[in-house]
BALOBA-1460 file (C-alpha; in Angstrom, 3 decimals):
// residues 217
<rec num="1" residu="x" x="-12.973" y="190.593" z="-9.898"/>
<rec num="2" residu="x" x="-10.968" y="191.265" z="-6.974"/>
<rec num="3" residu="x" x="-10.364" y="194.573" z="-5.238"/>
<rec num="4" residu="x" x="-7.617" y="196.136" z="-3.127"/>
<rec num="5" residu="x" x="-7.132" y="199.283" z="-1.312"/>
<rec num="6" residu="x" x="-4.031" y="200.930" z="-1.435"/>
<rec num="7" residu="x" x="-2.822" y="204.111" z="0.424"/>
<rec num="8" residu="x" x="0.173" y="206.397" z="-0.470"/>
<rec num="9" residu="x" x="-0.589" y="205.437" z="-4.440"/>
<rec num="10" residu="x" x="0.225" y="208.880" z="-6.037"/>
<rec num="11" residu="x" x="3.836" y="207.803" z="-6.268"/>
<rec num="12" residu="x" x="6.794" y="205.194" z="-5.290"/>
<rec num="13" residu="x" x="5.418" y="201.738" z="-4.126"/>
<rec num="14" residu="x" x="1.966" y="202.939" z="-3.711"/>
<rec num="15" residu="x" x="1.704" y="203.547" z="-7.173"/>
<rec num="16" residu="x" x="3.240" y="200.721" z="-8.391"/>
<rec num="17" residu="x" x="1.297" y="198.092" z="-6.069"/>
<rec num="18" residu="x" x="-1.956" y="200.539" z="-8.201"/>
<rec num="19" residu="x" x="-0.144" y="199.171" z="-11.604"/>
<rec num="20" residu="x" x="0.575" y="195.581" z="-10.936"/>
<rec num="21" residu="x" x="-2.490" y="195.122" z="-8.920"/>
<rec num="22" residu="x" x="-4.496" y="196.101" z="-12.051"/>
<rec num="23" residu="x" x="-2.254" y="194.860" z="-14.838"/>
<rec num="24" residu="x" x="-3.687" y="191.387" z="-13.270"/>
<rec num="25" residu="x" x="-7.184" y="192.461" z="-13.276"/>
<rec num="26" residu="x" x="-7.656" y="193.481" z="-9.885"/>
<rec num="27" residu="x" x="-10.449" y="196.375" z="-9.041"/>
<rec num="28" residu="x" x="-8.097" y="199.333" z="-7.015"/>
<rec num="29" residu="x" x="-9.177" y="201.906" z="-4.896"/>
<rec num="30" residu="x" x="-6.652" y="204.156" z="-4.470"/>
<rec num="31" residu="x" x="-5.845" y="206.676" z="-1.691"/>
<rec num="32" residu="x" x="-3.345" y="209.655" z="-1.279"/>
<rec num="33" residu="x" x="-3.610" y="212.956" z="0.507"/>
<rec num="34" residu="x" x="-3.096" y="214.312" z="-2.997"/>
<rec num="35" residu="x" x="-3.283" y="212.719" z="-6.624"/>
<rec num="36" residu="x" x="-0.520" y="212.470" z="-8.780"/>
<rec num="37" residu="x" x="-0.641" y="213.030" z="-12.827"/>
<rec num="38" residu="x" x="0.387" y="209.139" z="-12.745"/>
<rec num="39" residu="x" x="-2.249" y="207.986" z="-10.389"/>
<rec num="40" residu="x" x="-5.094" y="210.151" z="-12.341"/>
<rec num="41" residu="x" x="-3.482" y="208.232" z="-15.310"/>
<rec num="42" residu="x" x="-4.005" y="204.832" z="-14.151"/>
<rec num="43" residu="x" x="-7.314" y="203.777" z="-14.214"/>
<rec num="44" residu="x" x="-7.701" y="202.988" z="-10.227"/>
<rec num="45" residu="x" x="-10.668" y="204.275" z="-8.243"/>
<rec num="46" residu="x" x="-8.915" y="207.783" z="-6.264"/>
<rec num="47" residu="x" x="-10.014" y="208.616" z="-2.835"/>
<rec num="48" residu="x" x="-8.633" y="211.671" z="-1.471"/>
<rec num="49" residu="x" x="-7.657" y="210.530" z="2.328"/>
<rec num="50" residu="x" x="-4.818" y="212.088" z="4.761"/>
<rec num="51" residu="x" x="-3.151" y="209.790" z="6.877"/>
<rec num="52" residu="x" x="-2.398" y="212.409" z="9.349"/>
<rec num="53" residu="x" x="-5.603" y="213.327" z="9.875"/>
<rec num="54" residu="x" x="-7.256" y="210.924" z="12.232"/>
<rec num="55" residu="x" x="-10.611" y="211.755" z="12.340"/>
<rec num="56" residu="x" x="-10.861" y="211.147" z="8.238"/>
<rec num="57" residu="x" x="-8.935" y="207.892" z="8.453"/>
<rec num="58" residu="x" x="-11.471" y="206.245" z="11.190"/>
<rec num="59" residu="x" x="-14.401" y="207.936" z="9.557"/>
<rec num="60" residu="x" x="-13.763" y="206.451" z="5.836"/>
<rec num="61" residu="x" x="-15.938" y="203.803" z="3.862"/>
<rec num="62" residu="x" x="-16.369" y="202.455" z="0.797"/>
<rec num="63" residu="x" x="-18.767" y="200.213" z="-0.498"/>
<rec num="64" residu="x" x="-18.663" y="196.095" z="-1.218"/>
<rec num="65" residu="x" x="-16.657" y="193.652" z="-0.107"/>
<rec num="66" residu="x" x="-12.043" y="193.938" z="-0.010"/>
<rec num="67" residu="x" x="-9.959" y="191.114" z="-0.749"/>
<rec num="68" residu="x" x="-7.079" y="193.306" z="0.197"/>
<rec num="69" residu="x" x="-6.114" y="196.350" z="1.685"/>
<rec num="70" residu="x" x="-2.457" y="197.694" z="1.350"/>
<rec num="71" residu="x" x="-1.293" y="200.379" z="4.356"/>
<rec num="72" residu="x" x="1.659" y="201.731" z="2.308"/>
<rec num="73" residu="x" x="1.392" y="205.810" z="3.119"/>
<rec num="74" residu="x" x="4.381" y="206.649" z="5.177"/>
<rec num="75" residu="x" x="6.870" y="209.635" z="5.833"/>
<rec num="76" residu="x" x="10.031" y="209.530" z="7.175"/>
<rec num="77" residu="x" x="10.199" y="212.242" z="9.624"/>
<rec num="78" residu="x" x="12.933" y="213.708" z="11.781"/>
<rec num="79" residu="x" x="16.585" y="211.836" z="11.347"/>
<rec num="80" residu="x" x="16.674" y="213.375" z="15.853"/>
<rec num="81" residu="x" x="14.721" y="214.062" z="18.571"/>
<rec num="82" residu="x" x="16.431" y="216.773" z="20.135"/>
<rec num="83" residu="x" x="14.006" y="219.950" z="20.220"/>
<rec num="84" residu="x" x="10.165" y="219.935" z="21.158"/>
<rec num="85" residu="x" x="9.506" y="220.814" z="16.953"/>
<rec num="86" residu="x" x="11.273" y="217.050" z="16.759"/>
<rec num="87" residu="x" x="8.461" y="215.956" z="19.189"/>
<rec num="88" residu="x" x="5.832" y="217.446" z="17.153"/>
<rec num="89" residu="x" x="7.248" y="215.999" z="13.903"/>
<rec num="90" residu="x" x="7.806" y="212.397" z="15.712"/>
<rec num="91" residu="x" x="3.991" y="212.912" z="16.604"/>
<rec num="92" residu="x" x="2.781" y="213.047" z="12.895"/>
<rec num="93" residu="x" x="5.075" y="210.229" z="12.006"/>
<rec num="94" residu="x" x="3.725" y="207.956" z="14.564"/>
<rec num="95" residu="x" x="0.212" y="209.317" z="13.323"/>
<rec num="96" residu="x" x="0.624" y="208.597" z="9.477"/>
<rec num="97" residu="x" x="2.823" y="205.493" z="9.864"/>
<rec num="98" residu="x" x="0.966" y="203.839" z="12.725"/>
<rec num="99" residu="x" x="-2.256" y="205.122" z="13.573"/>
<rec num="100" residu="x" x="-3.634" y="206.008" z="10.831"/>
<rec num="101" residu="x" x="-3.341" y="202.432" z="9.077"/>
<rec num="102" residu="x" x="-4.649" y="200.652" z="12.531"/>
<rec num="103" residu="x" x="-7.565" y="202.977" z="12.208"/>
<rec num="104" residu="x" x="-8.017" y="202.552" z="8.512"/>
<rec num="105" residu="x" x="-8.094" y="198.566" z="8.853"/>
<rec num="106" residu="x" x="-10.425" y="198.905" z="11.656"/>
<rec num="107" residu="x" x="-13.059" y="200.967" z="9.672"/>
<rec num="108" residu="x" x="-12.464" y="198.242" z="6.972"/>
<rec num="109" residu="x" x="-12.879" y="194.899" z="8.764"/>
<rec num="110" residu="x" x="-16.202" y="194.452" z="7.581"/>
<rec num="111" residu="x" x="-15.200" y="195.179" z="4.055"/>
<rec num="112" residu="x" x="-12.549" y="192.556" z="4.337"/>
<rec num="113" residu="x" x="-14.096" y="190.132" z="6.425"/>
<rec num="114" residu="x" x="-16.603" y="189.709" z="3.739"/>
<rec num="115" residu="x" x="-14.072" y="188.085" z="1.668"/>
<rec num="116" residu="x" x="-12.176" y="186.758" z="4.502"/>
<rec num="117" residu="x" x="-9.241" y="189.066" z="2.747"/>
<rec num="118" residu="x" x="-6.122" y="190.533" z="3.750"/>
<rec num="119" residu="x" x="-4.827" y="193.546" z="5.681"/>
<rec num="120" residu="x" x="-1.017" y="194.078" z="4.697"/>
<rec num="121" residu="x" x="0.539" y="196.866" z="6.490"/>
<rec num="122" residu="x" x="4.191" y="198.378" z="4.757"/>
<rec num="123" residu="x" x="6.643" y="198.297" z="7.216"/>
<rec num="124" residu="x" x="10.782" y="198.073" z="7.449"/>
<rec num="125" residu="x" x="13.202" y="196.361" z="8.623"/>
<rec num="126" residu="x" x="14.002" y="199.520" z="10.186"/>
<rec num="127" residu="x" x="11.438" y="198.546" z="12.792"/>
<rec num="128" residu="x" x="13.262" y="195.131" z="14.086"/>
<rec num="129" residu="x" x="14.512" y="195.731" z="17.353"/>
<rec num="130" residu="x" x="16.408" y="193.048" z="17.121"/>
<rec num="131" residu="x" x="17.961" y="193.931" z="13.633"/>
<rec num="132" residu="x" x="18.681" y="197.739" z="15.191"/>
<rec num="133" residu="x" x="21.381" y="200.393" z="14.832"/>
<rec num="134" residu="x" x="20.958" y="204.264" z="15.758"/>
<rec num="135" residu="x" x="19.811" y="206.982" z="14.233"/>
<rec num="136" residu="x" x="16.211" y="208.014" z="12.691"/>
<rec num="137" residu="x" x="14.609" y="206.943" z="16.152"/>
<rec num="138" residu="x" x="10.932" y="208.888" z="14.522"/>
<rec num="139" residu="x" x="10.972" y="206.295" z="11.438"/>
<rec num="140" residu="x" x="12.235" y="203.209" z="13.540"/>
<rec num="141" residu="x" x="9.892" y="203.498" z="16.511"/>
<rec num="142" residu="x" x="7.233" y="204.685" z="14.291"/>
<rec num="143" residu="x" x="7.668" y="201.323" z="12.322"/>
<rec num="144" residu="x" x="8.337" y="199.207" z="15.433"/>
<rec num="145" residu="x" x="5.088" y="200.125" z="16.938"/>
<rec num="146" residu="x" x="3.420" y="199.748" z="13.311"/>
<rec num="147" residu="x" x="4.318" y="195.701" z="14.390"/>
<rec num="148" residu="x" x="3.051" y="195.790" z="17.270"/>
<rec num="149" residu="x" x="-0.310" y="197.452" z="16.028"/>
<rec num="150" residu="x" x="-0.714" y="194.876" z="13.349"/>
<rec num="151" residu="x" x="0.353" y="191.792" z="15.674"/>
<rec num="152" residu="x" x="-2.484" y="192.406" z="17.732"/>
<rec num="153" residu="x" x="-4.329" y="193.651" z="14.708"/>
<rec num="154" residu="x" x="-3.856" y="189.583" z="13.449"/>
<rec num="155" residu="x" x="-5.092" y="188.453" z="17.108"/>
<rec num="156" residu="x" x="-8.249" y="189.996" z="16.763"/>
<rec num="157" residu="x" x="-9.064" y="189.522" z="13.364"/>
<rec num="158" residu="x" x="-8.525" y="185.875" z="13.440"/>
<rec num="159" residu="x" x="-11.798" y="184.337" z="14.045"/>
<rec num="160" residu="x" x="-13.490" y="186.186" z="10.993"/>
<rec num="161" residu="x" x="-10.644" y="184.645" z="8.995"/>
<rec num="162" residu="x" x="-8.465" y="187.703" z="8.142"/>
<rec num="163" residu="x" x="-5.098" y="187.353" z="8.031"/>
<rec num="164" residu="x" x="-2.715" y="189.962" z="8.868"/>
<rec num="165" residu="x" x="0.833" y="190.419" z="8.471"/>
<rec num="166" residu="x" x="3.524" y="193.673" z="7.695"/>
<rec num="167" residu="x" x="6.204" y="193.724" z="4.837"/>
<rec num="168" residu="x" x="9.464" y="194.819" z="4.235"/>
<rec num="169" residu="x" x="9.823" y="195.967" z="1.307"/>
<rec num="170" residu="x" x="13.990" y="196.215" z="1.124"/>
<rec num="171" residu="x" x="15.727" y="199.596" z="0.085"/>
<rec num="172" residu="x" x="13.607" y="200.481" z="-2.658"/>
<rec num="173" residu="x" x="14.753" y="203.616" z="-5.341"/>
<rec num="174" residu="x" x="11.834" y="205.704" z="-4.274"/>
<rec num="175" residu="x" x="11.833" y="209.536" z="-3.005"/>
<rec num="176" residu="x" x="12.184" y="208.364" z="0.577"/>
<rec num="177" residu="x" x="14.912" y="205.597" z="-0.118"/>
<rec num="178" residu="x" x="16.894" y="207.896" z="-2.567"/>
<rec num="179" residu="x" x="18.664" y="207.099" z="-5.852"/>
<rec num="180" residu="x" x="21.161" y="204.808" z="-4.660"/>
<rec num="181" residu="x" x="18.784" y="202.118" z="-3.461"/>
<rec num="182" residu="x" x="19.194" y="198.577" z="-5.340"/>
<rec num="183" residu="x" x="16.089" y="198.161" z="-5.733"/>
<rec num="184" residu="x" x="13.736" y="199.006" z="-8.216"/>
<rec num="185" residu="x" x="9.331" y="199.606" z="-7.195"/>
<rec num="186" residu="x" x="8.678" y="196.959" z="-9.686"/>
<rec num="187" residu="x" x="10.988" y="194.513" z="-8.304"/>
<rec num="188" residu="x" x="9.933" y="195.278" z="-4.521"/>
<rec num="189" residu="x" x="6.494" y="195.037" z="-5.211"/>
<rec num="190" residu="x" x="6.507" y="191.819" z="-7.329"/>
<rec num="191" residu="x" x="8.190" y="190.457" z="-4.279"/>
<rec num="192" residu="x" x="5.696" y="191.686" z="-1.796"/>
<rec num="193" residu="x" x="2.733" y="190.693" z="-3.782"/>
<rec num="194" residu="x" x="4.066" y="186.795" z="-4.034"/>
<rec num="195" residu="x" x="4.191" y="186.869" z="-0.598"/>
<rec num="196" residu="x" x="0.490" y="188.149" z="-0.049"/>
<rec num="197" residu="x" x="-0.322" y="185.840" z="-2.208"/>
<rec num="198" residu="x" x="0.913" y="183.046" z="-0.580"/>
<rec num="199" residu="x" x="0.160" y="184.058" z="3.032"/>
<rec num="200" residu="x" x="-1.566" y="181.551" z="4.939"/>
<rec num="201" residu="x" x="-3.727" y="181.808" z="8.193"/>
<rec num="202" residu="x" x="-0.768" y="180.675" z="10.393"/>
<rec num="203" residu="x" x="1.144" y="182.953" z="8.993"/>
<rec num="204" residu="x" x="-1.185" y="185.711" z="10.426"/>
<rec num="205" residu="x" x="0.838" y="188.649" z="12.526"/>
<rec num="206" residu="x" x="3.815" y="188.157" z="11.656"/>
<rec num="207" residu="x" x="6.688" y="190.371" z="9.864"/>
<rec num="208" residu="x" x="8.399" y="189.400" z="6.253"/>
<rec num="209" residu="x" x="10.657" y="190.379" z="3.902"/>
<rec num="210" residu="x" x="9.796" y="190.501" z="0.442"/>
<rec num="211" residu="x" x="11.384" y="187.096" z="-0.240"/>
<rec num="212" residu="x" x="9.214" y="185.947" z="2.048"/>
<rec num="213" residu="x" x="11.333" y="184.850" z="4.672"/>
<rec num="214" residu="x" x="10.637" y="185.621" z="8.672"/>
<rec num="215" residu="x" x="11.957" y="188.733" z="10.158"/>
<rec num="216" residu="x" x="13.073" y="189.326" z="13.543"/>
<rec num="217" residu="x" x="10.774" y="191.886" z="16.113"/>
């Protein structure tokens, strides 16, 4: 049986990676800062971990060997930085939506490495420079360097035959993409997991969509 690791689950994608993850008889470990009647629900294995506390996130372990480990937990943060409370709140965001999941795959490796698995960090296509406009610069950069993290992530992991790659996941109707999203958790998710599934070793470090094409940095 399989097993996957999945942050953020008490709600939204998190969650719903927990549910289809299991519905195909996959063994889930699930984290959040705090459970969820849903996630108690579900059946998964729940760690209690905050992604904006560093010190827990490099310090965790579990036991036996991950074919898969999901970085989903994310906030959105300030919409400006403007006041040094915006620099403080920019701070956590790069913390919970950067940091934190670097750290997390990095106390994993050898957990995934012993399955030569897969470390698949949620990002957004907020975090193309390329594909940029203003506003939310907490949220973009956050994401951006989240890239960046997991390129290099890829580089190193390579030669224990990891492979390593960050997902957009589209506007999804969750609390942090709001009601009038077109897309529905079950439909992102299904997307994202065809493309983990199908992720090949060249494919390592780089950034998709959830139809699996090729998105710009």
């Amino acid at each position: 049986m399989p097993t996957a690791l999945i942050t953020g689950a008490n709600r939204g994608l998190g969650l719903e990676f927990v549910r289809q993850y299991q519905a195909d008889g996959w063994e889930v470990i699930a984290t959040a800062r705090r459970s969820s009647p849903e996630l108690d629900a579900s059946g998964a294995m729940v760690r209690q971990l905050d992604m904006s506390d560093p010190e827990a996130v490099a310090n965790f372990q579990t036991d036996g060997p991950l074919d898969l480990l999901i970085a989903n937990a994310g906030i959105y943060g300030p919409a400006e930085a403007r006041s040094a409370d915006d620099g403080r709140a920019w701070q956590e965001v790069l913390t919970v939506n950067c940091i934190a999941p670097t750290l997390l795959a990095r106390a994993l490796l050898r957990n995934v490495a012993a399955t030569k698995g897969k470390l698949i960090a949620v990002s957004s296509r907020m975090g193309s420079i390329a594909d940029s406009s203003t506003g939310s610069i907490a949220y973009r950069s956050s994401k951006a360097a989240l890239n960046m993290a997991w390129h290099v992530l890829a580089l190193e992991t390579k030669a224990d035959g990891i492979i390593a790659a960050t997902l957009n996941p589209g506007w999804v109707k969750t609390d942090m993409g709001g009601s009038g999203a077109p897309l529905s958790p079950p439909d992102s998710v299904a997307g994202m997991r065809e493309v983990i599934a199908k992720l090949t070793p060249a494919q390592s470090g780089g950034f998709y969509d959830r139809t699996g094409d090729a998105l710009p940095w």
